[in-house]
N, C-alpha and C positions, 0 to 999 in steps of 0.2 A: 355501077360501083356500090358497095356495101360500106357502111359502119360497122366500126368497130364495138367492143361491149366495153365501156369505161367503168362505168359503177354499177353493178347490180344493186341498189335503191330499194325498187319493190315500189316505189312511191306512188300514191293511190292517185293523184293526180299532178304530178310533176309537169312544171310551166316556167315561164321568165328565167331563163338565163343570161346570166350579163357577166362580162371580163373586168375586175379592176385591174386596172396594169400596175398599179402602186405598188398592190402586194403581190402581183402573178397569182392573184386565186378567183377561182370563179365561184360564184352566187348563184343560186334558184330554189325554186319553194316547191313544196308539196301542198296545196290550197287545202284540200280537204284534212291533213292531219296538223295543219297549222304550222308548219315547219320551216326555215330556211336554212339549205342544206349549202354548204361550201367544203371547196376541194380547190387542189392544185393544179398545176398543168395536166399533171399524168394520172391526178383521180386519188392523190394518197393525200395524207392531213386534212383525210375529210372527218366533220364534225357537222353539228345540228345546233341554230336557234328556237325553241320554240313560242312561238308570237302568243298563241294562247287561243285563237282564234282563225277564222279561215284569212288567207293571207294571198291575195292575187298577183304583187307583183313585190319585187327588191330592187331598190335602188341604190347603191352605197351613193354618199354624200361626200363632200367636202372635205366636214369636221370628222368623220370616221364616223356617225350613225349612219342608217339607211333608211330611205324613203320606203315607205312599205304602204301598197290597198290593201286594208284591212276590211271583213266581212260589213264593217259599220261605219267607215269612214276610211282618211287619209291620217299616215302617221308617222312619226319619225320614230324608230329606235334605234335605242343604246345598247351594242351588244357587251358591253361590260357590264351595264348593269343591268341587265335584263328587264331593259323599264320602256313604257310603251308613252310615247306624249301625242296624242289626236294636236293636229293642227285642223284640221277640217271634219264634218260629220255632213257633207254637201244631201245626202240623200237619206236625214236621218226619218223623218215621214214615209219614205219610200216602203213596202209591202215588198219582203222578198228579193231586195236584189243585194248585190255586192261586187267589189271590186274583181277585177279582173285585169288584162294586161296594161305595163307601162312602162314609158322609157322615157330620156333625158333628149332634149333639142339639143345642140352647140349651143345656147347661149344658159343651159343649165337647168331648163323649165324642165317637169316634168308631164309630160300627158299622157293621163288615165281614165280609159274607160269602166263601165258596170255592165252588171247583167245581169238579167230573174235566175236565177235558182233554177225557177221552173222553166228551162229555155223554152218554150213555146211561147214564153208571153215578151211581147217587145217593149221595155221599159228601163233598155237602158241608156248611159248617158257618157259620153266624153266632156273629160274635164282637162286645161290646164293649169300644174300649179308653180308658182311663181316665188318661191320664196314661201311664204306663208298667207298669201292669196291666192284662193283658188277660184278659178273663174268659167264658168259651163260654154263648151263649144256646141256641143249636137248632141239632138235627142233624138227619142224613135228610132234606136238602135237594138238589136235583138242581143247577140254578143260579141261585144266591144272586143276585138282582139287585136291580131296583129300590127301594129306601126313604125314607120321609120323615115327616112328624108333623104332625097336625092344629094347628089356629090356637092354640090353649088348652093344647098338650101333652099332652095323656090320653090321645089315641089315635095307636100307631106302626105304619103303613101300611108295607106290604110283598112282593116280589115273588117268588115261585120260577119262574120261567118256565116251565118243563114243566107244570105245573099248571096255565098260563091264567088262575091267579084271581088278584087282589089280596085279601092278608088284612088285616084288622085287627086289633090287640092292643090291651088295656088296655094305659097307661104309666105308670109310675110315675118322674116326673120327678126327685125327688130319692134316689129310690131306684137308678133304675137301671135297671128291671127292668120286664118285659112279659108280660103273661098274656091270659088268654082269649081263644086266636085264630076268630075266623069271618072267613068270605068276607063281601068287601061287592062284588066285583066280578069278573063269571063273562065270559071274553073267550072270543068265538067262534073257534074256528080258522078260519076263513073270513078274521079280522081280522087274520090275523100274531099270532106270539108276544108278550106282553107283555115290554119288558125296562126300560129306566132310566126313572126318573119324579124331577117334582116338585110340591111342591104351593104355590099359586097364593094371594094376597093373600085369596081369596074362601073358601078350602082344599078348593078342587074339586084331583083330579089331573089331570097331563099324564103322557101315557104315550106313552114311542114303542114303535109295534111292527113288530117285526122281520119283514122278511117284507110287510109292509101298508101301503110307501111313505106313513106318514104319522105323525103325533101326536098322540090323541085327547085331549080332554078330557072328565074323567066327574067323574059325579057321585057321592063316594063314600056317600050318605046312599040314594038312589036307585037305583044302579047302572046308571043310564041315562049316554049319550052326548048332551055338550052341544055338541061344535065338532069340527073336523076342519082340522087343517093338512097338504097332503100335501108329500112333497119328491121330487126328481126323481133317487130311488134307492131300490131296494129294502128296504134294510137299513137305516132308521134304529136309533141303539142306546138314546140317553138325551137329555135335553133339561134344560136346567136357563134361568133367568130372572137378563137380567143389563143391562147399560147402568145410567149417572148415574140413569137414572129408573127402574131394576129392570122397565119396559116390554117388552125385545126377547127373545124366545124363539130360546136358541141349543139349534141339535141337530145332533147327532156321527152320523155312520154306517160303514160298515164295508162291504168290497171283499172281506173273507174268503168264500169256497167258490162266488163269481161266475166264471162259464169268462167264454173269449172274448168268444161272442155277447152274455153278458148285459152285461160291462163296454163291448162296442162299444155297444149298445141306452141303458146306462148309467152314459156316462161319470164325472159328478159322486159315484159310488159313492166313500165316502169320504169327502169332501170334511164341512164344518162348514156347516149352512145357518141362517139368521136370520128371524123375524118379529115385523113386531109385531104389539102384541097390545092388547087393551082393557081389562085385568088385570094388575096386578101380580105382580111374585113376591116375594120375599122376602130381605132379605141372610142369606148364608151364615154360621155360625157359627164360628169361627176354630176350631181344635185347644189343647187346654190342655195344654203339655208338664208 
């Protein structure tokens, strides 16, 4: 199965996409031009925030700001008035790194991780925030990416990309809190890096991986591969489930460290692609200021 082309973007690193169902409009960022980009079901009354700074993940909230990793911390903005308020600066000591991907529990927390700049170095960190507590889960993480939560909440799926694996944690839903990590899912190099995921009505994951023009679905009980969407770019980043009918699989990709030949070979690099699907996803969980 192929994707469709939703938005020709161009976006130099397009990542985190998320559905608010309130408005029917979907959210995601371009990190490196600092941007968050939002569009409708079908890809029209699209427009751009720009944060001002590299910008790792969107979260809408509540009250109508969104939760946003910023290059130097955690932050809410307003997009009326285009004002940026840090609640947290967790890794302001830190050399080199910054945020990267993030999403809402059901109970409205959000958990975000970091990452070096210069990915060879391992020095990032998972955080969850809470309101306006933010509190560190795991370090010695290379880069922090894709996460999400089984159907029932006891288990919080999780990505470090360098590793190739998906791991699983016990969750402790009213707690907060995540323990006993193993591998449920060992990604060949051969398949492109693992980076954003979600998981699906049925609670198989989607994964897109970087490098492997496509979006697998697996199965996190089995560690087998159930489906394959491919897209007409090297670099998908993350893929999230969104339309009136939580049906259409939107995925973001990314035109970072492609030369020439390859953006000639691969124009749409960038660009947001759509599919549907036979599976539901899920609505997103708002942020609890």
């Amino acid at each position: 199965m192929e994707a469709d082309i939703l938005l020709n973007k161009a976006m130099l690193l397009g990542e985190g996409p998320t559905w608010d169902h309130r408005t029917n409009r979907m959210y995601c960022v371009d990190i490196l031009n600092h941007k968050i980009h939002f569009f409708d079901e079908g890809g029209s009354n699209d427009g751009t925030h720009d944060v001002g700074k590299m910008i790792g993940f969107v979260v809408p909230a509540e009250d109508g700001r969104f939760l946003c990793g910023l290059e130097d911390g955690i932050a809410l903005f307003h997009p009326t008035q285009n004002s940026v308020e840090y609640i947290s600066k967790p890794e302001e000591e830190s050399i080199g790194n910054r945020f990267n991907d993030g999403k809402c529990d059901s109970k409205g927390r959000v958990w975000c991780g970091t990452m070096n700049l210069d990915e060879s170095i391992v020095s990032g960190n998972l955080y969850r925030v809470s309101g306006k507590d933010v509190s560190h889960q795991l370090g010695g993480i290379g880069i922090s990416n894709g996460l999400d939560w089984s159907l029932d909440n006891k288990t919080f799926y999780y990505i470090d990309t360098p590793t190739q694996t998906v791991k699983a944690f016990d969750f402790d839903l009213d707690g907060g809190t995540i323990s006993g990590p193993r591998v449920v899912i060992n990604v060949d190099a051969a398949m492109g890096f693992p980076d954003g995921m979600t998981v699906d009505s049925e609670g198989m994951l989607w994964i897109a991986h970087w490098g492997g023009f496509c979006v697998r679905r697996w199965d996190p009980h089995t560690g087998k591969i159930l489906q394959k969407i491919t897209v007409p770019a090297p670099q998908p980043t993350s893929c999230c489930f969104g339309g009136k009918n939580l049906d259409t699989l939107y995925i973001t990709s990314a035109r970072k460290g492609l030369d020439d030949d390859k953006l000639k070979a691969y124009p749409y690099s960038g660009s947001v692609f759509v599919a549907k699907c036979d599976v539901k996803g899920r609505s997103a969980t708002l942020f609890k200021i």
